[in-house]
C-alpha positions in Angstrom: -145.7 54.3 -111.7 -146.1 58.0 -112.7 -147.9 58.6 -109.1 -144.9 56.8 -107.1 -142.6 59.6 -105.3 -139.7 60.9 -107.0 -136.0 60.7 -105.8 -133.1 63.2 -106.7 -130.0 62.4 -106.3 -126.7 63.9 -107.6 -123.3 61.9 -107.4 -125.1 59.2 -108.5 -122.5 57.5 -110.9 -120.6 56.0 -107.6 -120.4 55.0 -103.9 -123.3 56.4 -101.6 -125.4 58.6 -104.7 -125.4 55.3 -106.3 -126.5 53.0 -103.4 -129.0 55.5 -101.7 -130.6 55.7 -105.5 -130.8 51.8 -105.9 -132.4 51.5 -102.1 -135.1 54.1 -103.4 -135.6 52.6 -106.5 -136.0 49.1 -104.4 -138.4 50.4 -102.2 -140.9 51.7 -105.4 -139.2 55.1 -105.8 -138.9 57.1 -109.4 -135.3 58.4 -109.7 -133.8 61.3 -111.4 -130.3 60.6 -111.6 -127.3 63.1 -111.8 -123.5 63.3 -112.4 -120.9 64.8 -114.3 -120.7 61.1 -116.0 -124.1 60.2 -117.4 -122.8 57.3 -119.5 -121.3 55.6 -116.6 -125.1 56.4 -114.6 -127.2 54.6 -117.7 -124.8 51.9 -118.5 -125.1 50.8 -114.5 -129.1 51.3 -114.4 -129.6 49.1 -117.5 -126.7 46.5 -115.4 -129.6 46.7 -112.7 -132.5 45.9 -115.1 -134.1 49.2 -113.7 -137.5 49.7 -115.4 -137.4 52.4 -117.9 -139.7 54.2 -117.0 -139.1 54.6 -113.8 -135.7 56.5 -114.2 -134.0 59.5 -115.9 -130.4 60.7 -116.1 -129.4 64.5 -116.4 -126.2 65.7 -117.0 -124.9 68.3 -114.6 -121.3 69.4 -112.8 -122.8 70.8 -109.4 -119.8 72.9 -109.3 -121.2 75.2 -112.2 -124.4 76.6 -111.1 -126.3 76.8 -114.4 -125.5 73.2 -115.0 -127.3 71.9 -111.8 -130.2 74.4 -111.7 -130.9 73.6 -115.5 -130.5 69.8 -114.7 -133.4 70.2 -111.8 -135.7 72.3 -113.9 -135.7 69.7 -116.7 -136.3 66.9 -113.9 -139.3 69.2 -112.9 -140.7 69.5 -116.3 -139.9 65.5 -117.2 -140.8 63.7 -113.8 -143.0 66.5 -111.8 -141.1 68.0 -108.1 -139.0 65.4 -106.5 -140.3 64.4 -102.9 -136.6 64.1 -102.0 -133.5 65.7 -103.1 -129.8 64.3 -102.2 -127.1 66.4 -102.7 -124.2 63.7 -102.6 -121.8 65.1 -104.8 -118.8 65.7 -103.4 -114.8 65.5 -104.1 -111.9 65.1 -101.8 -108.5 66.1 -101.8 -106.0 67.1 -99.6 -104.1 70.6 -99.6 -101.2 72.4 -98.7 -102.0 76.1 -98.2 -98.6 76.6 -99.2 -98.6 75.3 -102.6 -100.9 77.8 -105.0 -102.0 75.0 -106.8 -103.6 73.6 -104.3 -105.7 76.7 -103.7 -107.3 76.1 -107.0 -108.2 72.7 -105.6 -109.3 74.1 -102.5 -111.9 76.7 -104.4 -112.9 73.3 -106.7 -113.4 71.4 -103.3 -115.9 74.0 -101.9 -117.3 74.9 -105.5 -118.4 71.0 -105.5 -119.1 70.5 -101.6 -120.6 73.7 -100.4 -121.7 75.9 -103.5 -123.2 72.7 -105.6 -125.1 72.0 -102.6 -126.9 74.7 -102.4 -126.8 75.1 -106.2 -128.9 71.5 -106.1 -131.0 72.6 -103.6 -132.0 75.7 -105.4 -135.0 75.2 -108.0 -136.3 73.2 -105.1 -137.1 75.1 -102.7 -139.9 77.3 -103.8 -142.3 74.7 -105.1 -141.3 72.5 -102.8 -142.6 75.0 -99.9 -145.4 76.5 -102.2 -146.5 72.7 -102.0 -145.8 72.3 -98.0 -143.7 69.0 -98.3 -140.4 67.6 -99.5 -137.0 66.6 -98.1 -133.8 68.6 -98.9 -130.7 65.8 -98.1 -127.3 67.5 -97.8 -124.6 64.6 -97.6 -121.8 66.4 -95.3 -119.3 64.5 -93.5 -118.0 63.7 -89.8 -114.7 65.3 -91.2 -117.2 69.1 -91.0 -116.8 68.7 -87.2 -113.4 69.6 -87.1 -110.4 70.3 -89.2 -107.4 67.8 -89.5 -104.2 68.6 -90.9 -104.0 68.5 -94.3 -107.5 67.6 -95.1 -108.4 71.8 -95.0 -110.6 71.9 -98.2 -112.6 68.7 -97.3 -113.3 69.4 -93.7 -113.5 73.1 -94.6 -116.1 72.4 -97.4 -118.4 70.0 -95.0 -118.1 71.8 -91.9 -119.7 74.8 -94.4 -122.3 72.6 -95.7 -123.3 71.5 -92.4 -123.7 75.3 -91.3 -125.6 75.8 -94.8 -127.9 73.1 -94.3 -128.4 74.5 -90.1 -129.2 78.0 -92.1 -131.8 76.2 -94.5 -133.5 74.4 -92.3 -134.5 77.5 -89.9 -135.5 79.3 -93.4 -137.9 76.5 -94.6 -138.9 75.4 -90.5 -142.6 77.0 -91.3 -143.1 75.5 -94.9 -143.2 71.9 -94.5 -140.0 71.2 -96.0 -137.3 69.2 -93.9 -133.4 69.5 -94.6 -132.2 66.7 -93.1 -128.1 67.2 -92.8 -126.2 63.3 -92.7 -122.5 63.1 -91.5 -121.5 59.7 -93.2 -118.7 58.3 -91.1 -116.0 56.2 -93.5 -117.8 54.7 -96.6 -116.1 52.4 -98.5 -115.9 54.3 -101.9 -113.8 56.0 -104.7 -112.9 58.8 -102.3 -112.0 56.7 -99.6 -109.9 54.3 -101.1 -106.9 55.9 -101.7 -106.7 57.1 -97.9 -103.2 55.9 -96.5 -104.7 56.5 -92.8 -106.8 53.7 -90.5 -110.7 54.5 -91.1 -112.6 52.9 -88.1 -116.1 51.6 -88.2 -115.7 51.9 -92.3 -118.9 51.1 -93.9 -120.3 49.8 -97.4 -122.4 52.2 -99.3 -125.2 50.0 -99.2 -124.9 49.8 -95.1 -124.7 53.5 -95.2 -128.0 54.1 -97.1 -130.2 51.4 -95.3 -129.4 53.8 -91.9 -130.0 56.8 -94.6 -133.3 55.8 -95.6 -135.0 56.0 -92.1 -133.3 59.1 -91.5 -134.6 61.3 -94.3 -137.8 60.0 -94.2 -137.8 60.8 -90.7 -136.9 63.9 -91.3 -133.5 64.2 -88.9 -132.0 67.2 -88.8 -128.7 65.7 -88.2 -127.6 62.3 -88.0 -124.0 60.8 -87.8 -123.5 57.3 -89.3 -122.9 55.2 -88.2 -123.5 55.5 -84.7 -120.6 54.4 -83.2 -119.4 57.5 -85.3 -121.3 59.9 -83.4 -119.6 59.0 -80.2 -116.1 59.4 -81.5 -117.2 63.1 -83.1 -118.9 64.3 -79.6 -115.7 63.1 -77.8 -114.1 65.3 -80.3 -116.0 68.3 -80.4 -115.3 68.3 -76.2 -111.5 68.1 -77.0 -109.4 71.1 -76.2 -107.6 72.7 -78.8 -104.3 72.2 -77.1 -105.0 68.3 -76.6 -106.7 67.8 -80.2 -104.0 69.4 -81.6 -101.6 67.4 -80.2 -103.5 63.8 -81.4 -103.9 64.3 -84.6 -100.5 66.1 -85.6 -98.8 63.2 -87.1 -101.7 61.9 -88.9 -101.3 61.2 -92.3 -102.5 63.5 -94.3 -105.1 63.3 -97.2 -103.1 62.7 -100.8 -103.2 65.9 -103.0 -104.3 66.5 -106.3 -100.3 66.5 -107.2 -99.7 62.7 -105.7 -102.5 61.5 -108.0 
């Protein structure tokens, strides 16, 4: 299999990293897998009987830059340049601008979110364009269209990485390389669960990468999952301030890192 393509994903020990890595591997992909946990990452590829050599783990936090860029340069020299690379680690955690503990989380949030994305992106994008080809995935959010109360460092942090990845994708328009931005709607994972607020159209993780799939390989430069999604986000881009405002004020509000 050492002339199959080659799949990098981080956030892969959970949720959408974890499902968008199996559909690859299903559809005759290598994968180089990455996250903070690399036990949890091996014990769940030898649970799916995934073929040894088709597979490596890498041990990176995105939110530290030397971590992640060492992590792709070894998955360079190990498995050759990816054809795709998902940057799908991501935390999220309400704030309260007033509290100053919570502006450590905020800085962690966009550390993680924004920074790492970029940071994964990074020993990428020169071969990649020196080659002509290749896919550079940012995993952003619906919640990056606007900013709800008490969600600031998540909707902050994706809104940024949607910008980043608009940014990116003029820079590498001429070399053959696509950034493909995805705004997952609600997806049914670790983050997610602990919400104390209604999540409509809420997908699994494996629903959410089956739309994925077609997406990158098609190149998108942004697409909203699910669909029905991307209706509810244009309705609320066209919302006035005054009116948005006034809907979403007594929404609950994302738990903080203190209510864990």
């Amino acid at each position: 299999m050492s002339g199959a393509p080659l799949a990098f994903v981080t956030g892969a020990s959970s949720g959408i990293g974890q499902a968008l890595a199996l559909r690859y591997y299903r559809a005759g992909w290598r994968l180089a897998l990455v996250a903070r946990r690399r036990d949890v990452v091996d014990a769940w590829a030898a649970e799916q009987g995934l073929d040894a050599a088709r597979w490596a783990s890498y041990r990176a936090d995105v939110a530290v830059v030397d971590d992640i860029v060492a992590a792709s340069q070894a998955c360079i020299a190990a498995q050759g340049l990816p054809d795709v690379v998902i940057a799908c680690a991501g935390i999220s955690v309400g704030v309260d601008t007033a509290d100053r503990a919570d502006i450590d989380v905020l800085a962690q949030t966009f550390a993680v979110n924004t920074v790492g994305m970029a940071a994964t992106f990074h020993a990428f994008v020169a071969p990649m364009a020196a080659r002509g080809s290749g896919r550079l995935v940012g995993i952003a959010s619906v919640a990056g269209i606007r900013g709800l109360p008490g969600h600031g460092a998540y909707c902050g942090s994706k809104a940024a990485a949607i910008a980043y990845c608009e940014s990116l994708r003029g820079e590498m328009r001429a070399s053959g390389v696509k950034v493909v931005t995805l705004c997952p709607g609600y997806v049914d994972t670790p983050l997610t669960r602990r919400n104390r607020y209604g999540m409509p159209f809420l997908m699994t993780p494996d629903a959410f990468a089956a739309r994925a799939l077609p997406a990158i390989e098609a190149g998108a430069a942004l697409r909203v999952i699910p669909w029905q999604m991307g209706i509810v986000v244009r309705a609320m881009r066209l919302l006035p301030a005054w009116l948005f405002d006034r809907l979403f004020a007594g929404r609950p509000r994302k738990r903080r890192q203190s209510e864990s």
